[in-house]
Structure formats: structure tokens, C-alpha cells
C-alpha positions as CSV (number, residue, x, y, z in Angstrom):
1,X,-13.7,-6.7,-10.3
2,X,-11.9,-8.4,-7.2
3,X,-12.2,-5.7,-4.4
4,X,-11.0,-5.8,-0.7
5,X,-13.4,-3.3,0.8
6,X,-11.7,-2.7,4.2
7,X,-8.0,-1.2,4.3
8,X,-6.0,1.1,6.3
9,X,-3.0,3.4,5.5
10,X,-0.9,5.0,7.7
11,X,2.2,6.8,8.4
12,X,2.8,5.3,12.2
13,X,3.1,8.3,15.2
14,X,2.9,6.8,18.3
15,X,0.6,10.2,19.5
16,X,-1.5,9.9,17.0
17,X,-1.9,6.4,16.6
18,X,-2.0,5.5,20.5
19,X,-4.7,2.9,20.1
20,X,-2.2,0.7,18.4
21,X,-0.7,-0.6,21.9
22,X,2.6,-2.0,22.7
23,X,0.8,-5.5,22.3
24,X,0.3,-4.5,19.1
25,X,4.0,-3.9,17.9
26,X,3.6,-5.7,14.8
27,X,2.1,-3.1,13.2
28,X,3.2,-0.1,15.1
29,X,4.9,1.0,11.5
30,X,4.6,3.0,8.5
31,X,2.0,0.7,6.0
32,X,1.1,1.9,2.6
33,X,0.0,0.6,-0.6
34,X,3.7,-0.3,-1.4
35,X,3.4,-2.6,1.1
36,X,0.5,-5.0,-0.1
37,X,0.0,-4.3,-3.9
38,X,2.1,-7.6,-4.8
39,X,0.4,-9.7,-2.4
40,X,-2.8,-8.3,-3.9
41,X,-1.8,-8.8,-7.4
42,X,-0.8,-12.6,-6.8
43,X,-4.2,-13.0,-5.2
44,X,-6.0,-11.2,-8.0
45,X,-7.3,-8.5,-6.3
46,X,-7.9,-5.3,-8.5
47,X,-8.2,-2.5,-5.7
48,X,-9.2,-1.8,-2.0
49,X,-11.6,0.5,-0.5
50,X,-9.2,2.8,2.0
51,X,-10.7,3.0,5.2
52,X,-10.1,6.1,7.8
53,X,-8.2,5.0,11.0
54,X,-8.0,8.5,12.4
55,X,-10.3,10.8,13.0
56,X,-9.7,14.3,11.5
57,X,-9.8,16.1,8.1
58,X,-6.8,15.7,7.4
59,X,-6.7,12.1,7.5
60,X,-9.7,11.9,4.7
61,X,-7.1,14.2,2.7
62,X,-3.9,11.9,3.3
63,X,-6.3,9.3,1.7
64,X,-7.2,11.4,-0.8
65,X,-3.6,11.8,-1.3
66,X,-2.4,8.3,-2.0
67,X,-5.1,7.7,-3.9
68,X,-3.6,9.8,-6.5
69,X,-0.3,8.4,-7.0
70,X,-1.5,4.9,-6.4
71,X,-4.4,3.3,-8.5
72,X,-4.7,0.1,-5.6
73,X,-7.2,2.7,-3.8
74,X,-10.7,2.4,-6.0
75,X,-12.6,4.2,-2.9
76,X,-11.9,5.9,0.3
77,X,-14.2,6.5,3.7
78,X,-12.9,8.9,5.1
79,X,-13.7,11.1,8.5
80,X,-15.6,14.1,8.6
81,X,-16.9,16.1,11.6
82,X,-20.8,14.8,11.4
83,X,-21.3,16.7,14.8
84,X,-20.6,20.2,13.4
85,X,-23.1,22.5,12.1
86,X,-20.4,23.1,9.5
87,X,-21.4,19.5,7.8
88,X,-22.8,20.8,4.7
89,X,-19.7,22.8,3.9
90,X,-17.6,20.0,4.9
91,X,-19.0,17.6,2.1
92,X,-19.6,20.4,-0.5
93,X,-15.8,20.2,0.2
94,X,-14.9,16.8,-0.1
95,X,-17.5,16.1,-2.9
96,X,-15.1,17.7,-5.2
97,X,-12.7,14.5,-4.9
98,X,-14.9,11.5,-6.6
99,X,-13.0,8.9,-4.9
100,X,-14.5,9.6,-1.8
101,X,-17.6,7.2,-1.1
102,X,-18.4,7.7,2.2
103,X,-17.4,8.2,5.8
104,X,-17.1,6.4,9.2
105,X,-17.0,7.4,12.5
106,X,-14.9,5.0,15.4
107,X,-18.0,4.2,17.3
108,X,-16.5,1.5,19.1
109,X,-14.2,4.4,21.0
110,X,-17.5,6.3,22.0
111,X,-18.6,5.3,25.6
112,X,-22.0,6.9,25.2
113,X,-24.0,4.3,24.1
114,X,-27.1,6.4,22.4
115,X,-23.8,8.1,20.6
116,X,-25.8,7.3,16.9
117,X,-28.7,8.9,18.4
118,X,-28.0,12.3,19.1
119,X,-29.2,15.0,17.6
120,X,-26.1,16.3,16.3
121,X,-24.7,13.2,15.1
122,X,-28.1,12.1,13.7
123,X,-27.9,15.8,11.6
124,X,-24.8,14.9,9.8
125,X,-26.1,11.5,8.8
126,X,-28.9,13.3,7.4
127,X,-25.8,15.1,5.0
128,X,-24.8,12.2,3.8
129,X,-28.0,11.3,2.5
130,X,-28.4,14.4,0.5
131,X,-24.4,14.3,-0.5
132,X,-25.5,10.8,-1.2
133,X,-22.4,9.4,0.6
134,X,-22.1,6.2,2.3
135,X,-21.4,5.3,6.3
136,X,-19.5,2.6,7.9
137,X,-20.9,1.4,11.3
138,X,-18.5,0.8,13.4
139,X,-19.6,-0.7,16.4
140,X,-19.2,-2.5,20.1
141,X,-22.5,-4.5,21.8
142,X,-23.3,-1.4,24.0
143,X,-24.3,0.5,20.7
144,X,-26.2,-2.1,19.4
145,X,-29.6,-0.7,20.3
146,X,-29.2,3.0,19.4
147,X,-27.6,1.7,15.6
148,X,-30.8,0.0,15.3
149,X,-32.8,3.4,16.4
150,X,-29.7,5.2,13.7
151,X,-30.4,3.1,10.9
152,X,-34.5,3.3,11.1
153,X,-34.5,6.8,11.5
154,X,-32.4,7.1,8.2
155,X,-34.1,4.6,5.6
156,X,-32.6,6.6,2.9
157,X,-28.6,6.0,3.9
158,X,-26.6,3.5,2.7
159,X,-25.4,2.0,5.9
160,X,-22.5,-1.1,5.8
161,X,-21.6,-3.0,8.6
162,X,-17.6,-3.4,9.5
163,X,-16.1,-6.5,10.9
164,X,-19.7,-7.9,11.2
165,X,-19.7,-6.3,14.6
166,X,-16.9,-7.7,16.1
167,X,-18.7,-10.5,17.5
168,X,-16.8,-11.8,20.7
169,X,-15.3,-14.8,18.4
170,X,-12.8,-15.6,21.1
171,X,-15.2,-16.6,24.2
172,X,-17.7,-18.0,21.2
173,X,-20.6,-15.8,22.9
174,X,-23.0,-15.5,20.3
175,X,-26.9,-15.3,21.4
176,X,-26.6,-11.3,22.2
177,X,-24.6,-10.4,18.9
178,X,-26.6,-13.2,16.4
179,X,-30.0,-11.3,18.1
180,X,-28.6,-8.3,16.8
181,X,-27.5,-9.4,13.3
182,X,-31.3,-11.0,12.6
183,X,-32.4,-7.2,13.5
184,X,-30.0,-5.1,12.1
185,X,-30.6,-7.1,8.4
186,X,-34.0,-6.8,8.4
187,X,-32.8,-3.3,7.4
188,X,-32.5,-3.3,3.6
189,X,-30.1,-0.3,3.4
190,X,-27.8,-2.2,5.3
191,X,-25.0,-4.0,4.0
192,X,-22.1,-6.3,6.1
193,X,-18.6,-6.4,5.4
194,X,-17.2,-10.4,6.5
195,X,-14.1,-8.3,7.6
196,X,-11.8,-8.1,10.5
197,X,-12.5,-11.8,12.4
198,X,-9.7,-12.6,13.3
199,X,-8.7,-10.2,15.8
200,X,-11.5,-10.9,17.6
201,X,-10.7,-14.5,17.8
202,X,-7.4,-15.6,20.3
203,X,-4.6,-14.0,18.3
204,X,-2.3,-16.5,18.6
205,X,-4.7,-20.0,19.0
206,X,-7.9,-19.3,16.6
207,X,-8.6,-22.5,14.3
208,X,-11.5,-22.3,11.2
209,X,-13.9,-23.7,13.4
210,X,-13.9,-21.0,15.5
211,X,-16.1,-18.6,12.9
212,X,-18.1,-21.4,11.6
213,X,-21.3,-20.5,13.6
214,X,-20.4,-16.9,13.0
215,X,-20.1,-16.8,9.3
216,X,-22.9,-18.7,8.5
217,X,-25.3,-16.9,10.7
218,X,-24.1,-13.4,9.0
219,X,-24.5,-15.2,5.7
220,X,-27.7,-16.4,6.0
221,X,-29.3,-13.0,7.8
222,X,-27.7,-10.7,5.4
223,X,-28.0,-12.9,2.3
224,X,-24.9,-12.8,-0.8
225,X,-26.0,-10.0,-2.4
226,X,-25.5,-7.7,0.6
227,X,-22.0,-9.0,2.3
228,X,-18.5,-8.0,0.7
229,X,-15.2,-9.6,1.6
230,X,-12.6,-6.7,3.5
231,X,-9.6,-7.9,5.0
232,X,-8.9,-5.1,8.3
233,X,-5.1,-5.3,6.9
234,X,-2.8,-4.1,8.4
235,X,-4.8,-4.6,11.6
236,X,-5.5,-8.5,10.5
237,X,-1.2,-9.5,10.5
238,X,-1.8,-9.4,14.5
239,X,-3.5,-12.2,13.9
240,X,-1.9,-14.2,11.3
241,X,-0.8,-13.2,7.6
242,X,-3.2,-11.7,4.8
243,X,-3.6,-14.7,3.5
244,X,-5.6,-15.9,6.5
245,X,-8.3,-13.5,6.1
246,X,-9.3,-15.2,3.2
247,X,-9.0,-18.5,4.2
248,X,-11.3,-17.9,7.7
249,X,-14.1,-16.9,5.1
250,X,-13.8,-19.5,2.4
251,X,-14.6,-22.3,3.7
252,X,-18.0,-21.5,4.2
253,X,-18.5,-19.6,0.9
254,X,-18.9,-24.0,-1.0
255,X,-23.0,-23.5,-1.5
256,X,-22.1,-19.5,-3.5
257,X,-22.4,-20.0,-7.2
258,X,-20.3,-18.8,-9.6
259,X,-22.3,-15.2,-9.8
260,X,-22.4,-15.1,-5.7
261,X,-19.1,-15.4,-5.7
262,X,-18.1,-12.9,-7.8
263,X,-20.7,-10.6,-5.4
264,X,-19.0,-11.4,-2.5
265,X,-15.5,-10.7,-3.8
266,X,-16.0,-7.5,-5.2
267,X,-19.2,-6.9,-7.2
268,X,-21.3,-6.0,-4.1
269,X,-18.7,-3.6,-3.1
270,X,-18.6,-2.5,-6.5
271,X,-22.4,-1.4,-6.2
272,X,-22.4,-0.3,-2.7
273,X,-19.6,1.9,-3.0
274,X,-20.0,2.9,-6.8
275,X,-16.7,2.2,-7.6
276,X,-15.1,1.8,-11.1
């Protein structure tokens, strides 16, 4: 099965979506599965992985939702309140709707850097272990030590990296974030989704060569049975067209076999996420 493992749906409310900026007016809009399902269906793709992009309740239900009227959405991470003492409820609760593999928190927005450390957070990862849900890590460089402290305390979660840390593609730094990488694999609970590049790279100016280093560094810490291909749409079209987000990664997939291949673009999602 041919799986992107990293989508967003949304109807667009400039107060609730504030994060997408004026420079982002592309896609300060209304995008739902409508909107991608042929594109998907020319590329061969059987389904997506829908992926939270607001955090409340009610946005895990609105996924939920769609995923009932349209079969694109195989999977959905949703957001739940991992801070509450309410947790357990919370996924007693959403464990009733099967689609629901897992949950992610926007890290990157959290200014506390030992924010995957704290005792409250650190509870409700716990939860997901016993719900036996998965978690998105989605992170910026000042978390990079207390996700390493998260993910050793917590050898029992099923952890997957998004956007392989949004790596600053578009100064090409890369000693700080490819230190990180080689620590963060050595974790074998942790997976990495080759997702979301090139946003990070110069909108407007990126070129292939640009994630060479970046890609193959990921590839070769993580290995191809623990990477999956997600595209960030709608978020990627800032950058380019959907298209795109497959051609940044494919030219460094030539040494994948035939089996690897079929890993990458889907089958290790398929397992991560137990879809079907």
C-alpha cells in the first residue's frame, strides 16, 4: 500500500489558524481531501495518515470526522491534552474510534526547552503506552536534548520523527542537527518521517542539491526500514507543488531495492501506524 504519512486538513479561520501568516497566503484556505485525492490517485497513492494542526479535542474529532465520509484518511494523530490528569479518560475516549493511531503535540511552538521532560507531559506519554498509541515528535534544535531524555525514559513508545527535525536546509547548517540524528536513531522505537523539507529550504530558490547531505545522512542513521515518505501538504505548496515533495526525496532513494522501496512508500508506515 502507497501511503503518505504526513497530511493536514483544515477549514481555514484566521483566529484559529494564526500561525499561517500573511506570508503564507497560499494556503490561508479551506483544504480537504477533495482537494488532493486526484493528485493522489494519479501518483498511486492509496491513503494518508491525517495529521493534527491544531491543538484541541475537537480538532482530533474534525479528523475523526472526515475520516468517515472520506476513505483517503487510513490513520489520524490527533491532539489530546497529555498534560491533564484527565489523560486516561481522554484515550479511553478516543480509543473507541480505531482510526486513531496516535497523537502529537506542536513542540516546535513550546519555548521551554525541557517541555518533553516534565512531569506532566512525561505522564501522558506514559498513556499512550498503555493505550498503545503512537507520538509524533515535533520538534525545533532547543528541544533536542530533553527529546533524547523523552524518548529514553519511554523505551516502550512508539515514537516517529516529523520533517526529520526541520533541519536548517536553507543556511545548509548541518553539524548540530546531523549530531542529533546519529543520537536520536540509536533509539530503536524511533522511527523518521523524510517529510516537510522543503519549507525549510529558501521557498522560492531551493534546488535538489540542497537536501543531498541531508537525506542521506537521515537515511543512513535511521536505516529503510524505519523512514516513511509524508508530504507536509498543504503546508509543502509554499514551497513548490506536491509533486515536488517527491521529487526532493527520490533522487537519493537509486541504492533502495525493490522491497525498500515499497517500505519507504508506505509499508513502514503501514506497520508503524497499523494501518489497513
Amino acid at each position: 500500500m502507497r501511503i503518505d504519512s504526513h497530511q493536514h486538513f483544515w477549514l481555514y479561520d484566521s483566529v484559529k489558524d494564526a500561525w499561517i501568516t500573511d506570508e503564507m497566503a497560499k494556503i490561508q484556505r479551506n483544504f480537504l481531501p477533495n482537494d488532493i485525492s486526484g493528485t493522489l490517485k494519479g501518483l498511486g497513492f492509496d491513503g494518508v495518515v491525517a495529521v493534527q494542526a491544531d491543538q484541541t479535542h475537537r480538532e482530533t474529532e474534525f479528523l475523526v470526522e472526515l475520516s468517515q465520509v472520506y476513505a483517503l484518511i487510513k490513520g489520524v494523530v490527533g491532539w489530546v491534552d497529555l498534560r491533564s490528569e484527565r489523560i486516561d479518560d481522554y484515550l479511553t475516549d478516543f480509543s473507541k474510534f480505531k482510526v486513531i493511531k496516535g497523537f502529537r503535540h506542536i513542540v516546535e511552538g513550546e519555548d521551554d526547552p525541557e517541555f518533553l521532560v516534565r512531569d506532566e507531559f512525561l505522564r501522558g506519554i506514559e498513556s499512550l503506552t498503555k493505550f498503545n498509541f503512537t507520538y509524533d515528535l515535533l520538534i525545533r534544535p532547543r528541544h533536542y536534548s530533553s527529546t533524547l531524555k523523552c524518548v529514553k525514559a519511554n523505551p516502550n513508545q512508539a515514537f516517529v520523527l516529523d520533517h526529520i527535525a526541520k533541519p536548517p536546509i536553507k543556511s545548509q547548517e548541518f553539524d548540530e542537527w546531523a549530531e542529533f540524528i546519529m543520537a536520536l536513531c540509536s533509539f530503536s522505537n524511533v522511527h523518521c518521517k523524510i517529510s516537510g523539507l522543503a519549507t525549510e529550504a529558501d521557498w522560492k530558490h531551493w534546488k535538489l542539491d540542497h537536501f543531498a547531505e541531508y537525506l542521506d545522512h537521515v537515511i543512513a542513521s535511521f536505516g529503510k526500514d524505519r523512514i516513511m515518505f509524508g508530504s507536509d501538504w498543504p503546508v509543502c505548496l509554499l514551497a513548490g507543488d506536491y509533486e515536488d515533495s517527491l521529487h526532493i526525496v527520490e533522487h537519493r532513494l537509486d541504492k533502495f531495492t525493490e522491497e525498500e522501496l515499497k517500505g519507504f512508500w508506505g509499508d513502514n508506515a503501514v506497520k508503524f501506524y497499523g494501518l489497513s
